[in-house]
N, C-alpha and C positions, 0 to 999 in steps of 0.2 A: 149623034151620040147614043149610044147604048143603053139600056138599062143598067142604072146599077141597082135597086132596091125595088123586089115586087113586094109592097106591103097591101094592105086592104084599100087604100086608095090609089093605090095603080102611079106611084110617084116613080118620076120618071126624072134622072138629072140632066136635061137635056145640055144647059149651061155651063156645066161642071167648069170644064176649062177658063169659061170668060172668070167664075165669082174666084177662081184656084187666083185667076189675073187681080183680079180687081182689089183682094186684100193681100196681095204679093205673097201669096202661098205658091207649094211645088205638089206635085203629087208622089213623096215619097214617105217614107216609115216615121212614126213618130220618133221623136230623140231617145236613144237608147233601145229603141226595140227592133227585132231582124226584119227582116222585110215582109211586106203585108201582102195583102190576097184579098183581092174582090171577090166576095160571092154574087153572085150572079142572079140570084132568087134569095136576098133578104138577111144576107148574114154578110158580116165580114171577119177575117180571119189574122191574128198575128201570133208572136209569141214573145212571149217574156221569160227568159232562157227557156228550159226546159217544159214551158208549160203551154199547152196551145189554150191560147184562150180568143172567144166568138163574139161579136156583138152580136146579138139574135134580135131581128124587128119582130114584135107582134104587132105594131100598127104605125100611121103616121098623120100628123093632124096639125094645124097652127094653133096656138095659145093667144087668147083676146089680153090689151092691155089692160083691160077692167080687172084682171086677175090678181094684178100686182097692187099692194100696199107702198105708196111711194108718191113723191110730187110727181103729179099730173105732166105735168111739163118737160120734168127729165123723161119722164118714163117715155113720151109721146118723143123727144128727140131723136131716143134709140131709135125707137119702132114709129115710124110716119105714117106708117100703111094701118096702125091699129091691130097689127098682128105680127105674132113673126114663127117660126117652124118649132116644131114639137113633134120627138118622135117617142114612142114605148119601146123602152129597147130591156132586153135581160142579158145576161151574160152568162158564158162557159166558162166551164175550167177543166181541161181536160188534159190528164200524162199519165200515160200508161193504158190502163186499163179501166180507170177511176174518173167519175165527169159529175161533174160540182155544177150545179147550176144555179145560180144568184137573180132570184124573183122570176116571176112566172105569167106576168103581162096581166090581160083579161080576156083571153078569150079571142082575144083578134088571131093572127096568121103565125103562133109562133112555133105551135105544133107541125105546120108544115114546113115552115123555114127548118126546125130545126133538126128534122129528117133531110135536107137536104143539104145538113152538115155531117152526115154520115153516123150521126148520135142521133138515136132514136129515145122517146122515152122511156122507152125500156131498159135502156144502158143508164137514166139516169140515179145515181147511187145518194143523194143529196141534195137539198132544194134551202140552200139559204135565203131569207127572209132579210132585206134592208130594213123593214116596216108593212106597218098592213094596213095601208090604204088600198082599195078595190083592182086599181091598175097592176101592182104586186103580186098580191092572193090570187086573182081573182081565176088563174088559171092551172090552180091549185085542184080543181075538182070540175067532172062535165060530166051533168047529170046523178051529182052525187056520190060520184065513184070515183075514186084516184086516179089524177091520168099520168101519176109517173108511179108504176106498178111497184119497184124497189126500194122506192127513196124513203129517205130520213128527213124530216122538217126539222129547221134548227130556227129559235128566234131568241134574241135578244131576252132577257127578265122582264125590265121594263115595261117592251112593245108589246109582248108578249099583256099585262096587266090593261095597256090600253086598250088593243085590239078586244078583248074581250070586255071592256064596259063598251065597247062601240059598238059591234058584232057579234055578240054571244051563241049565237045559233051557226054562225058562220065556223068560229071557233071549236065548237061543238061537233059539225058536221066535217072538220076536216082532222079533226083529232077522232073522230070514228073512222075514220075510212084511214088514214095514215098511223095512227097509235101518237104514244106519246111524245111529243117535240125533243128536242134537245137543246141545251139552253148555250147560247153565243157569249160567249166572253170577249167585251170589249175591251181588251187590255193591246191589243199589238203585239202579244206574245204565245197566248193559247192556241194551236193551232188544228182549223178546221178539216178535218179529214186528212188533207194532204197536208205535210210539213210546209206547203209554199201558201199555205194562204192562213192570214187571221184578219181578224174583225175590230176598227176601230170605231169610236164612241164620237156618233156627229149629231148627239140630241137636238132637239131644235126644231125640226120641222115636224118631228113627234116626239114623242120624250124617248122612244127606244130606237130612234133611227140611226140604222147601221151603217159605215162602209166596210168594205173592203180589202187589205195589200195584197197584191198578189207577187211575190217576189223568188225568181229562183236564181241561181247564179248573181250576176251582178246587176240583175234588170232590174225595176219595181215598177207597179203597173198599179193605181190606187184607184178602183171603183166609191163614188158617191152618192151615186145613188140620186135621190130629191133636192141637193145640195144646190143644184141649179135649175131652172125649170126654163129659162130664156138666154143663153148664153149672150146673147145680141144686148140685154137689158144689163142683167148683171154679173157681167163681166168687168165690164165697166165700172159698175154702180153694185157692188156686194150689199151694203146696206142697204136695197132693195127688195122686199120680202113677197114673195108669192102669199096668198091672203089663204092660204093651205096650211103656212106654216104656223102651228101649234105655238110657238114661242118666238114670237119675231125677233127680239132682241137678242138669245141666244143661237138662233139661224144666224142670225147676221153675221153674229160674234165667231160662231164657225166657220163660216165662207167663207169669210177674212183669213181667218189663220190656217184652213185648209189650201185654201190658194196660194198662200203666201206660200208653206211647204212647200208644196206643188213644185212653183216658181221655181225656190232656192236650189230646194235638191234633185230638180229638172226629173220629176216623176210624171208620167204623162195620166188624166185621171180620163175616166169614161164615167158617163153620165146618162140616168137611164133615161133622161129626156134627152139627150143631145141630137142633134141630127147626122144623119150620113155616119158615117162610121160609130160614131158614139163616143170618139177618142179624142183627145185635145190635148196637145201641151202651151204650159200659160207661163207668161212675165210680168211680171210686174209694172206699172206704169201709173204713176202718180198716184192715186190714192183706191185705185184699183187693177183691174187684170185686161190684157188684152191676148187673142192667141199667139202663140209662138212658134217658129220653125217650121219642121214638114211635115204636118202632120195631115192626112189624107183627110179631107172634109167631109 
């Protein structure tokens, strides 16, 4: 089997076909989206009508269960091995001439993934913020200097108040080198740059944490962002809180009712931990989610 993802530890899906077997997955487009594209060095590619949009890896890593807030026992049934996959992924948004990029990694391989999706950072015109935990930001700046020479930072009110009691100098040094942010409206209505994409309100694992819609024609494509951090865990088990998350009780409150959407109105969401493609469509099933359909793993 091929490569499909060069990230910083050299992950290689050797198995793809047996795990596609084993949870009675296909390898075809998630529901409702046109047909998808392996990149071959660290992105994958689809669209949601008119809008091409990239999962970009900057890195790939497994998550300890020690991480999650939750009974010991559930958490350990998911995960036997005491781990399970985590990747850093960021995402495009690109039509026309205009490329939206949604978080910015740390630092790991996302700058050369994302040259070999034909967008360079130089073409990047916007760099939305889900939140500013380090893995987001953290690729925001190398060595102090802008590494997307054009773009406009946009964050959230909220995140935007926390990042700065967290990181003030961080803050500081990227609003020098980029000027002043521009602030995200969480409404599902205001729309970010392009008409096809705004910003919903998934507080919780920060108090300004953002996703996503991305919608043109009759597709919608919902980025999450931190919403998930172990799909294997809680997918199943939503009321399972990564010990990251700021407000466990209203994470929860939002996974729940973010998946359930999901679910209902068969929107497929990407997630900036997920693994392998980064896209998932989800169903419902008892008092949690499990994957659904064809969606490329």
């Amino acid at each position: 089997m091929s490569t499909v993802f060069n990230t910083t530890k050299g992950i290689v899906m050797r198995n793809y076909l047996f795990i596609l077997a084993v949870f009675g997955l296909s390898a075809g487009s998630p529901a409702g989206l046109s047909a998808v594209a392996w990149g071959q060095d660290g992105f994958f590619k689809t669209k949601v009508g008119e809008i091409d949009f990239y999962c970009v890896k900057d890195a790939a890593d497994e998550i300890d269960n020690a991480v999650f807030a939750g009974d010991p026992e559930v958490v350990a049934k998911m995960a036997p091995k005491g781990k399970t996959p985590l990747d850093y992924n960021t995402f495009l948004v690109a039509k026309g001439n205009t490329a939206v990029l949604i978080d910015t990694g740390n630092g790991g391989n996302l700058l050369d993934n994302l040259g070999k999706t034909g967008i360079s950072p130089e073409k990047i015109d916007a760099v939305l913020l889900s939140h500013s935990h380090g893995d987001h930001v953290g690729g925001l700046l190398k060595n102090g200097e802008r590494v997307f020479p054009k773009a406009v930072v946009w964050i959230a009110p909220k995140e935007l108040v926390f990042w700065n009691k967290s990181h003030p100098d961080q803050v500081e040094a990227c609003r020098k080198a980029y000027g002043a942010f521009k602030e995200i409206v969480p409404d599902e209505k205001t729309a970010i740059l392009l008409p096809e994409i705004t910003a919903v309100d998934l507080e919780g694992h920060t108090p300004g944490h953002t996703g996503f819609m991305i919608a043109s024609q009759d597709q919608k494509l919902l980025v999450i962002a931190d919403l998930i951090h172990s799909e294997v865990i809680q997918l199943p088990h939503p009321e399972i809180c990564a010990k990251y998350d700021q407000d466990r009780e209203k994470s929860a409150e939002i996974r729940r009712d973010t998946l359930r959407r999901a679910a209902v109105e068969r929107i497929p969401v990407a997630g900036s931990h997920i693994p392998g493609t980064g896209i998932r469509n989800v169903a419902v099933q008892g008092d949690g989610f499990i994957r659904s359909g064809t969606t490329v793993q």
